[in-house]
C-alpha positions as CSV (number, residue, x, y, z in Angstrom):
1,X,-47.8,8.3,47.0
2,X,-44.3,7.8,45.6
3,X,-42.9,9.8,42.7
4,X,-41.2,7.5,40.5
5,X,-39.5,10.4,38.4
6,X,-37.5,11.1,41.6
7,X,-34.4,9.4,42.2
8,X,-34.8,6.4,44.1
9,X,-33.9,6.6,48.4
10,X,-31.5,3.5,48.5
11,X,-28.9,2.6,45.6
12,X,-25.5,1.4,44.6
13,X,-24.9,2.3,41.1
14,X,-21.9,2.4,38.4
15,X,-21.4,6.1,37.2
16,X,-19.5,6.4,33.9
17,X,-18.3,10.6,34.5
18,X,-15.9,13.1,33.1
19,X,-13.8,14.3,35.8
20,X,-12.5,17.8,35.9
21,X,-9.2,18.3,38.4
22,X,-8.5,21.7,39.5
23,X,-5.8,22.3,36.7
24,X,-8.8,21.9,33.8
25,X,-7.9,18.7,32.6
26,X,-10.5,16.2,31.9
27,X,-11.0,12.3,31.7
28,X,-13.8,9.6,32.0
29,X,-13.5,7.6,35.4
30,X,-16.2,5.2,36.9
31,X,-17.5,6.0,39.7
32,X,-19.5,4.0,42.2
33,X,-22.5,6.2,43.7
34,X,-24.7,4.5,47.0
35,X,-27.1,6.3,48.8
36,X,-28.6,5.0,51.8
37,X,-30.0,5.9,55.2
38,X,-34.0,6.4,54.2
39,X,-32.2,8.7,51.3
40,X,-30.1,10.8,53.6
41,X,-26.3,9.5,52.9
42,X,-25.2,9.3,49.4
43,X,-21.1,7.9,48.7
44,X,-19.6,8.6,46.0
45,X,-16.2,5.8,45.4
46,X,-13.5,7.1,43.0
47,X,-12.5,3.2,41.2
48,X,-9.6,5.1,39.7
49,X,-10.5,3.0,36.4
50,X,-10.7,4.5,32.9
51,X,-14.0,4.3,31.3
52,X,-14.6,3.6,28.1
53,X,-17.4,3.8,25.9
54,X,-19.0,0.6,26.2
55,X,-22.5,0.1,27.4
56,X,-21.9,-1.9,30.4
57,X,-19.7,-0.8,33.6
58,X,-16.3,-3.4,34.5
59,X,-18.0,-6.3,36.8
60,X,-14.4,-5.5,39.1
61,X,-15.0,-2.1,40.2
62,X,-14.2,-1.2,43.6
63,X,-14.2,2.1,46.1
64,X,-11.0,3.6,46.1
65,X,-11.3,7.4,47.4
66,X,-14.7,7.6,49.3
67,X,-16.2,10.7,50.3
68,X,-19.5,10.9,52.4
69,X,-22.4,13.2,51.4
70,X,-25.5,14.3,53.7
71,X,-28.9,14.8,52.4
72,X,-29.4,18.8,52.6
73,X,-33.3,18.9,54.0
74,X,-34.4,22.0,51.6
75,X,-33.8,19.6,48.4
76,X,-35.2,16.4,50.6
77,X,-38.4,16.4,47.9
78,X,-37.1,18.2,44.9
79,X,-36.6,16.4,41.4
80,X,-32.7,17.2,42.0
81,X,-31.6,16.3,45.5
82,X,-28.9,17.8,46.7
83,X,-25.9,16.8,49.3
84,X,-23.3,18.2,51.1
85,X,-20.0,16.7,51.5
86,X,-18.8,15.7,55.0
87,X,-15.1,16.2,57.2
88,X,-16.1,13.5,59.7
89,X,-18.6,10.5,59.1
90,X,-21.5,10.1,61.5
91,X,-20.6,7.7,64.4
92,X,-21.1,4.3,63.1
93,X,-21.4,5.0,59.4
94,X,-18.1,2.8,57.4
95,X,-17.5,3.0,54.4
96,X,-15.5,1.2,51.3
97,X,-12.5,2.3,50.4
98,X,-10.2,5.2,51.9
99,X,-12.5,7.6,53.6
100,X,-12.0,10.9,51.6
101,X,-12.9,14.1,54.0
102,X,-14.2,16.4,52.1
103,X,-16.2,19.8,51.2
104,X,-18.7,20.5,47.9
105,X,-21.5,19.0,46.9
106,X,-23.7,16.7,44.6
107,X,-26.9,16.9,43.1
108,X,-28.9,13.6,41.8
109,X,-31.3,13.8,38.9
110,X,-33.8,11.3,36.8
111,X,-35.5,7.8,37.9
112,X,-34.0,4.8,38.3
113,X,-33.2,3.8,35.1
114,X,-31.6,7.3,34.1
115,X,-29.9,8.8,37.0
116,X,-27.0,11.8,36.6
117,X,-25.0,12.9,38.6
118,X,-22.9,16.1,39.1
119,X,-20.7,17.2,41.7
120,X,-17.8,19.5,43.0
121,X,-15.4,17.7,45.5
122,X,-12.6,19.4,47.4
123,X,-10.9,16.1,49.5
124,X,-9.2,17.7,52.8
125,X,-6.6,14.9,52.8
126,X,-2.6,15.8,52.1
127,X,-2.9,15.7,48.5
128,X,-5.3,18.0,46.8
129,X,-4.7,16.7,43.6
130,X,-8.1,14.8,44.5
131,X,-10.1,18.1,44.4
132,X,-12.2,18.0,41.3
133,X,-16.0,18.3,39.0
134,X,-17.9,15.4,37.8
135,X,-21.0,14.9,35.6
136,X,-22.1,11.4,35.0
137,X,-24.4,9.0,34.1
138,X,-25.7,5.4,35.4
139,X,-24.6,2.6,33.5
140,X,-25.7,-0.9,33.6
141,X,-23.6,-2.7,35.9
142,X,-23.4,-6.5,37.6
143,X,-22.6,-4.7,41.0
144,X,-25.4,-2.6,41.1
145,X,-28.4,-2.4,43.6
146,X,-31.5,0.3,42.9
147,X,-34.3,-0.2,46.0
148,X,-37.7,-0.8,44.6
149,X,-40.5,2.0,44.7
150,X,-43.0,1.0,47.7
């Protein structure tokens, strides 16, 4: 029986979230979230666009900085899953965007219609000023895709 108070296994969804860089300061950034892979790959695409307060996500947004998360088995059926952020991607797995290596984690929460998200990402690339916290929300968005509950 499926628990529809879980996250759902497959998505692509528009997350408006207030990033933290490692220097404390703070802004509101869309972020595009998928996840994948019967559940077990979850991206999450710095759009390097502003967000605002409106209701709805920008129907343009596009990965920028991708970095690649893996499904930690211990959180598989939890209410919260939790993923681990990846160096390498897993032969054959592409993503959009500039593949971002990196170390940290995210955790999703809520159903369909009220995902959150939070994470901590350090990118391993030359510029660290791409290390930073999120906590975000699904918005509505043109782009999105949420896999219906068997």
């Amino acid at each position: 029986m499926i628990d529809h108070s879980l996250p759902p296994q497959g998505f692509v969804i528009a997350v408006r979230a207030t990033i933290v860089g490692r220097l404390g300061a703070s802004h509101k950034e869309w972020l595009i979230a998928s996840r994948w892979g019967d559940g077990s790959y979850l991206s999450i695409a710095r759009t390097l666009v502003r967000a605002s307060a409106a209701a709805t996500a920008p129907e343009d947004l596009a990965p920028r900085l991708s970095a690649l998360a893996v499904l930690d088995a211990r959180s598989a059926g939890s209410s919260a899953p939790y993923f681990a952020f990846t160096t390498q991607p897993p032969s054959g797995v592409r993503l959009a965007g500039h593949f971002a290596p990196s170390l940290g984690g995210v955790s999703v929460a809520g159903d369909a219609q009220s995902m959150r998200l939070r994470g901590d990402v350090h990118c391993l690339d030359d510029d660290s000023r791409h290390g930073f916290q999120f906590n975000g929300a699904r918005m509505v968005w043109v782009g999105e895709f949420i896999e219906a509950a068997a």
